[in-house]
N, C-alpha and C positions, 0 to 999 in steps of 0.2 A: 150542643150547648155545653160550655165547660160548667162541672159544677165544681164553684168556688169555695164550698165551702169544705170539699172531698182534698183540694188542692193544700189547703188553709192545714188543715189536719196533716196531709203526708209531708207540710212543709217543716211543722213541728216534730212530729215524729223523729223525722232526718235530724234536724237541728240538735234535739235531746238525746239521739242517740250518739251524735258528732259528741256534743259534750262530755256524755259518758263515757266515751273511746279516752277522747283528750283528759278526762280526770286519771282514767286507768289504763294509759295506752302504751305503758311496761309491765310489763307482768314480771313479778319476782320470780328468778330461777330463769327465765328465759332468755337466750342469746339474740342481741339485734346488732346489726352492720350498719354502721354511716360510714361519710365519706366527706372529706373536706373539698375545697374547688381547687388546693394544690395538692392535692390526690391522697392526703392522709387518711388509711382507711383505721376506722375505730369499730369496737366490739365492743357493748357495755351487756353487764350479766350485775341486774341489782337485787344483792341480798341480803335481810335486815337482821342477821341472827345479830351480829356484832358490828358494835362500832367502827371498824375499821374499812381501808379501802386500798385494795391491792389495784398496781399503776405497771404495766410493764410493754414498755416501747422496746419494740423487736426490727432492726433492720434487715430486710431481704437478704443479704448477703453474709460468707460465711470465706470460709477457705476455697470450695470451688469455685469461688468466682477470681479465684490469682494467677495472674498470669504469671510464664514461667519465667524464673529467676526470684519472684516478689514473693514465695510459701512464708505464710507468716503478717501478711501483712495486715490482714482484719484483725490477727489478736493485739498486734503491735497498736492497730490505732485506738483498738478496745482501751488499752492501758495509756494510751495521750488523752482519752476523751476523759478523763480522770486527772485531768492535771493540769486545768482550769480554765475561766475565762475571766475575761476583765471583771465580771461582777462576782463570780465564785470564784477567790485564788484557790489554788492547793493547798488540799486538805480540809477546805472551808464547808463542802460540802458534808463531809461525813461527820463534822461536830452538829451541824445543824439537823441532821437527821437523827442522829443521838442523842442531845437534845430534846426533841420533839417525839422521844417512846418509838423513833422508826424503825425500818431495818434497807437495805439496800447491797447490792450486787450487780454483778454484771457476768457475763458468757459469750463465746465464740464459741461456733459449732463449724463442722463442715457447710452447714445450709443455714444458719442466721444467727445473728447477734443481738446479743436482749440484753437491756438497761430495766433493774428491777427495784420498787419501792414497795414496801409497805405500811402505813400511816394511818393512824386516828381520823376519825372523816372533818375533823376540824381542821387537821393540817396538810390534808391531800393539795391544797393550793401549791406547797411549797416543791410538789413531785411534779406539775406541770410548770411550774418556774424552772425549776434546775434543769429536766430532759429540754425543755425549748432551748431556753440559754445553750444547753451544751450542743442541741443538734446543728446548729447556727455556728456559734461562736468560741468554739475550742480552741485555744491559742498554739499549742504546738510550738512549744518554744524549742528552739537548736540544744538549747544544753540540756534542755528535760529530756527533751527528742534520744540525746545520745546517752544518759545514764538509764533511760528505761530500756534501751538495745539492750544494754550492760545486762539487766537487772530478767529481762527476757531470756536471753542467753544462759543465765544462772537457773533459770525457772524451767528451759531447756536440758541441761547438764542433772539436776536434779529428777524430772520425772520422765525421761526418757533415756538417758544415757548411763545414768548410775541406779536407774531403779528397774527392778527385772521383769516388772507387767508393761513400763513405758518400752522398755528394749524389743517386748515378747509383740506386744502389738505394730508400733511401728513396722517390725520386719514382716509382722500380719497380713499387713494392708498395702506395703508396698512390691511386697512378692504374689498378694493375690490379683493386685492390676495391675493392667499394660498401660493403658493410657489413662484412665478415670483419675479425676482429679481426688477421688477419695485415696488414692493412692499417696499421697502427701500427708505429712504429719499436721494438723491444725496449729501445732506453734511454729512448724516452718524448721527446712534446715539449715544446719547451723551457717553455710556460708552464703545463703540469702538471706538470713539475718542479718547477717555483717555488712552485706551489699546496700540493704536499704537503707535510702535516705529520707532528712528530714522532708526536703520536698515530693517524693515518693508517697509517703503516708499521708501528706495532707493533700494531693491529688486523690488520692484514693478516696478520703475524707470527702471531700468536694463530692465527688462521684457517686456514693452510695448511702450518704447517711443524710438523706436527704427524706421530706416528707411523701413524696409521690413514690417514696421505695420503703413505705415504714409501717406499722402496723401499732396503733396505741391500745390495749384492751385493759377492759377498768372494769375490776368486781368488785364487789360489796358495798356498805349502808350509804347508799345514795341516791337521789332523785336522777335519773337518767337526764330529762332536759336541764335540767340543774349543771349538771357536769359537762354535757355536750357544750353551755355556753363557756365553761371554763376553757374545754378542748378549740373553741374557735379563737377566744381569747387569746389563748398564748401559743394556740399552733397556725390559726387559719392565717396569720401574718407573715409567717415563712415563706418563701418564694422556692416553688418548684425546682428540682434537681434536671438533668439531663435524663432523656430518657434510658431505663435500663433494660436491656436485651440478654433473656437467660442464655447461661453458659452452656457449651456444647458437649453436653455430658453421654460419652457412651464409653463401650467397650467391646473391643474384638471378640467371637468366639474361642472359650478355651479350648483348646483341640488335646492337650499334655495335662498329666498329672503334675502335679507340683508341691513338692514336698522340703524344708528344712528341717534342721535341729536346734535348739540351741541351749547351750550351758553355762549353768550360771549358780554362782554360792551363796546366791541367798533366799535359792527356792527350797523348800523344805520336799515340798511332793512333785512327782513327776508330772505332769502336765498333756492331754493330749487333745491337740482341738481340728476339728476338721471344719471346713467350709465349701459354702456353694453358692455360685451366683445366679441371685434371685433377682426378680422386679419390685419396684415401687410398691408402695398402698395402691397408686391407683391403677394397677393392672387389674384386669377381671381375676387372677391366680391368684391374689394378694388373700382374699379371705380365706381357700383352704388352706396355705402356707401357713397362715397364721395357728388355725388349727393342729395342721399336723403337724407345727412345734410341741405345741403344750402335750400331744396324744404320744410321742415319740421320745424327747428331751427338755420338757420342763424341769424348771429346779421344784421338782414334788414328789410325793409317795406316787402320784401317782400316773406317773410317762412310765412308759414301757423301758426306755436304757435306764433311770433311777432301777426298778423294781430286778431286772436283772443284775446289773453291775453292782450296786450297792446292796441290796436286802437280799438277792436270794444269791450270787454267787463271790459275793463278798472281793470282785477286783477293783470295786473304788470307790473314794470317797463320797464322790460327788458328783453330781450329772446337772449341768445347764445348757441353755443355749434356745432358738429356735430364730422367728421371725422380724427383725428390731424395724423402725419406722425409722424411715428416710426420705427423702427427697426424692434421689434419682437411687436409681438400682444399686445394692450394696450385697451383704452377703447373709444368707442363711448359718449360723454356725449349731457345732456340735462340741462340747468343753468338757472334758472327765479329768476328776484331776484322781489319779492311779495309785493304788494302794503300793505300796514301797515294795511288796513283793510279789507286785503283777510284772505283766509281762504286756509292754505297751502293743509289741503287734497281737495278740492276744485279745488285748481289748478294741482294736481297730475291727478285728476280724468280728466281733458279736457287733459289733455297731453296724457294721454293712448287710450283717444276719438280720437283724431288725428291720432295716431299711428294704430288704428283698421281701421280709416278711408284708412291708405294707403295701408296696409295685405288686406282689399277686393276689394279696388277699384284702377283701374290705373290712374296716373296721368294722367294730361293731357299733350296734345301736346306741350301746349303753355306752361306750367309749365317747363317741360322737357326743351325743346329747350334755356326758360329764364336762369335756372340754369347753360346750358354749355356755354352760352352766359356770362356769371357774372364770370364764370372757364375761360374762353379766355379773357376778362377783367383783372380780376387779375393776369393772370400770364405774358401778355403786360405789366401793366403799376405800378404792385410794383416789376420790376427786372428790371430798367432802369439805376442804380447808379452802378459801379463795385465793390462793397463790396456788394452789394445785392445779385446781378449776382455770385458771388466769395461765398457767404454763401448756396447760393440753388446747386453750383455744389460740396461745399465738404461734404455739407450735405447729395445730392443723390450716389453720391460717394463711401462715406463711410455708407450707408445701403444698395442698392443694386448693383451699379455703375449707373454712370452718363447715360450710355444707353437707363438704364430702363426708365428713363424719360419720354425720349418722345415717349416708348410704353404705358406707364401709358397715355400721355396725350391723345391721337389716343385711347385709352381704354375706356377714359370718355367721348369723342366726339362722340361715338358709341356706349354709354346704352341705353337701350332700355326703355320704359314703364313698361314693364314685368319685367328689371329685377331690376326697383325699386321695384317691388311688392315681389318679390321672397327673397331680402334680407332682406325687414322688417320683413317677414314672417318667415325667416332663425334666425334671430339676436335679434330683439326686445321682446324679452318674458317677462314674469310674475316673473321668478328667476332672475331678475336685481336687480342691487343694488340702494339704494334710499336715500338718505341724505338730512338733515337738518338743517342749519346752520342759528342760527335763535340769534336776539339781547337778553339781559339781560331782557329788560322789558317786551317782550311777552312772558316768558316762559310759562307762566299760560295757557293762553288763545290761545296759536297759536299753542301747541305739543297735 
C-alpha cells in the first residue's frame, strides 16, 4: 500500500528544496557555462563587491588560423570591426562608452580575438548592443578598408621594423619555426598586408566572427538569469556561422642548433635569450615545465640563473623567462639581459651549467614546495579585479575550456621532484635555439 501521506511530505521537500536552488542557484565567485542554440557559449562569474560589469566577447580565432599569403588579416578586421555599422557610425561607439563612465578595447593574439567592455551595471545593456550590432553588421566600407591598410602598415613600421624588441622578436619566432603558424608576425608581413583586400577581410569576417565560434564572459554585480535573458536578447538572434575546423598546427623535430645576432643602436644592454620547444598547457609535461621555470629563470630573487648571474657573480642584470600559455606548443624561453662587461658566451656557458645541474640532480624539497607556494600566490592575488578574472576565463576558455584550469592547477600542486628532473631531461637539449640581441657599440668585442 502506498503511504500518501510519506508521498505528500517527499513531494514538498523536493519542491522547497527546487525553490531554494532556484532562489540561490548562482553562487557568487563561482564560474557557470551556458550555451546558446546558435552555439554562443557564455561564462558568467557574479560578484557584488562593486557596481560594475566587465563584458568581453572573444572570437576563436587568432593569426594561426591565416592562411598563407593573408599574415595579418585577423588584426586587420580587429581594426574594420571598429569602423562601424549602420546603427553605430565611426567613432559613435567610443563617445558613447565615454559618456557612460566605460572603458573598452580590443586584441588579436596568435589564438583569439577579444572585444572588451567595462560598465556600471546600469549601462552593461549598451556592451550587448554594440558587440551584437558589430558581430553581425560591420560594414567594411572600400575607402575605410584602404586607409586602415595604410594606418596598419604604419602600426607595422613602428613596432616591428623601427623598434628593436619588434625587430628582436619577430626574427625570434620566425628563425625558431619551420612551419608553425606562430612563426608569423600577428600584424602580418608587410607584402600580405598590401595583398589584402577589401573583399578578403570581410570573407574572413563572414567566417570567424561568428556566434558558434565566440565566447561571451560576464563578471560582476549582476543577477546571472538576469543577464543570460539580456545575452539571448541580443545574441540568441544571430544566425550560426559555418562550421570552424582547428588549424593544423604542428612542427617538425629540431634536429640543429640555431643561432642569430642582431644589432642594433637603440639597445642600451646586451641581450641573451635562448629557447626550447615545449608543449601546450594541456600536455601531461605542462605542470612541471611550468615549475621548473619559476625554480630555474623566474624574474626573482629567487630562480637559481637570477641568484647566480645577478646577486652572486654580478654578469647580469636581469634574468626572466620560463613556461608562457598557449594554444598549441610554442617555446620555453631563457632572457638575460648582460652586464656591459660580461662576456655573453660566458653567460651562455653558466645557463647550461644550471640546466645539467637540474637533468642530474633533484630539486630540493624546499625549492619545490617554494615554486608552488609563488603558483598559489599569483594566481590569489593578480586575479582580484573583474577584468582580470574576466581575461584568464576567456583566455582558458578559448584554449582548452575553462575546466582544464583547475585540473592544470591540482597538476602543478602535485609535481613531483622527479618529474622536474624528467622534463629537463625531455626538453632542454643542445639543438635549442640561441639568440643575440646585442647594442651597436659591442658588436666587436661581444659576438
Amino acid at each position: 500500500m502506498i503511504n500518501w501521506v510519506l508521498v505528500v511530505i517527499l513531494f514538498l521537500a523536493k519542491e522547497l528544496c527546487l525553490a531554494g536552488l532556484l532562489e540561490g542557484e548562482y553562487e557568487e565567485g563561482k564560474v557557470y557555462r551556458h550555451r546558446l542554440k546558435n552555439g554562443l557559449t557564455i561564462l558568467t562569474m557574479e560578484r557584488h563587491n562593486v557596481p560594475f560589469i566587465f563584458h568581453q566577447l572573444t572570437y576563436k580565432v587568432g593569426s594561426v588560423n591565416e592562411p598563407a599569403g593573408l599574415t595579418g588579416i585577423s588584426h586587420v578586421v580587429e581594426h574594420m570591426m571598429f569602423k562601424g555599422t549602420k546603427k553605430y557610425a565611426k567613432g559613435q561607439v567610443s563617445k558613447i562608452i565615454s559618456q557612460n563612465s566605460g572603458i573598452f578595447n580590443a586584441f588579436t593574439s596568435w589564438d583569439m580575438t577579444s572585444y572588451y567592455m567595462y560598465l556600471p551595471k546600469n549601462k552593461i545593456e549598451l556592451a550587448f548592443d554594440i558587440e551584437s550590432d558589430r558581430m553581425q553588421n560591420s560594414i567594411f566600407d572600400t575607402a575605410e578598408f584602404k586607409s586602415e591598410i595604410r594606418v596598419v602598415l604604419q602600426e607595422r613600421r613602428m613596432r616591428s621594423e623601427s623598434n628593436s624588441g619588434g625587430i628582436f622578436l619577430e626574427n625570434l619566432y620566425s628563425t625558431a619555426f619551420a612551419v608553425s603558424p606562430y612563426r608569423n608576425p600577428i600584424i602580418g608581413w608587410e607584402e600580405d598586408l598590401k595583398r589584402i583586400t577589401r573583399d578578403d577581410a570581410y570573407t574572413y569576417y563572414k567566417q570567424y566572427y561568428t556566434p558558434n565560434n565566440a565566447i561571451l564572459v560576464l563578471v560582476g554585480d549582476f543577477d546571472t538569469k538576469e543577464i543570460l535573458r539580456l545575452a539571448e536578447k541580443y545574441y540568441g538572434t544571430i544566425p550560426p556561422g559555418p562550421e570552424i575546423h582547428e588549424p593544423n598546427v604542428y612542427e617538425p623535430a629540431q634536429k640543429a642548433k640555431k643561432m642569430f645576432s642582431i644589432v642594433h643602436g637603440d639597445v642600451m644592454y646586451p641581450t641573451v635569450l635562448m629557447a626550447f620547444k615545449t608543449p601546450s598547457y594541456n600536455h601531461p609535461d605542462a605542470p612541471a615545465l611550468y615549475l621548473a621555470g619559476k625554480i630555474l629563470c623566474e624574474r626573482s630573487r629567487g630562480s637559481r640563473l637570477y641568484k647566480r648571474l645577478v646577486e652572486n657573480e654580478k654578469l647580469a642584470l636581469s634574468v626572466s623567462g620560463g613556461f608562457p600559455i598557449s594554444k598549441y606548443p610554442r617555446l620555453f624561453t631563457i632572457s638575460i639581459q648582460v652586464n656591459p662587461d660580461s662576456n655573453v658566451d660566458r653567460i651562455e656557458k653558466i645557463v647550461w651549467e644550471e640546466i645539467e645541474k637540474m637533468k642530474r640532480e633533484l630539486v630540493s624539497d624546499y625549492e619545490l614546495q617554494k615554486a608552488k607556494n609563488r603558483y598559489k600566490f599569483t594566481e590569489a592575488s593578480e586575479y582580484i579585479k573583474n577584468s582580470d578574472i574576466g581575461m584568464r576565463l576567456s583566455t582558458w576558455e578559448c584554449y582548452y575550456g575553462w575546466d582544464y584550469y583547475n585540473n592544470f592547477y591540482n597538476m602543478v600542486l602535485n609535481v613531483a621532484r622527479e618529474d622536474i628532473q624528467r622534463v629537463m631531461n625531455e626538453y632542454f637539449k643542445e639543438c635549442c635555439n640561441r639568440w643575440v640581441f646585442v647594442a651597436e657599440r659591442e658588436e666587436k668585442h661581444k659576438i
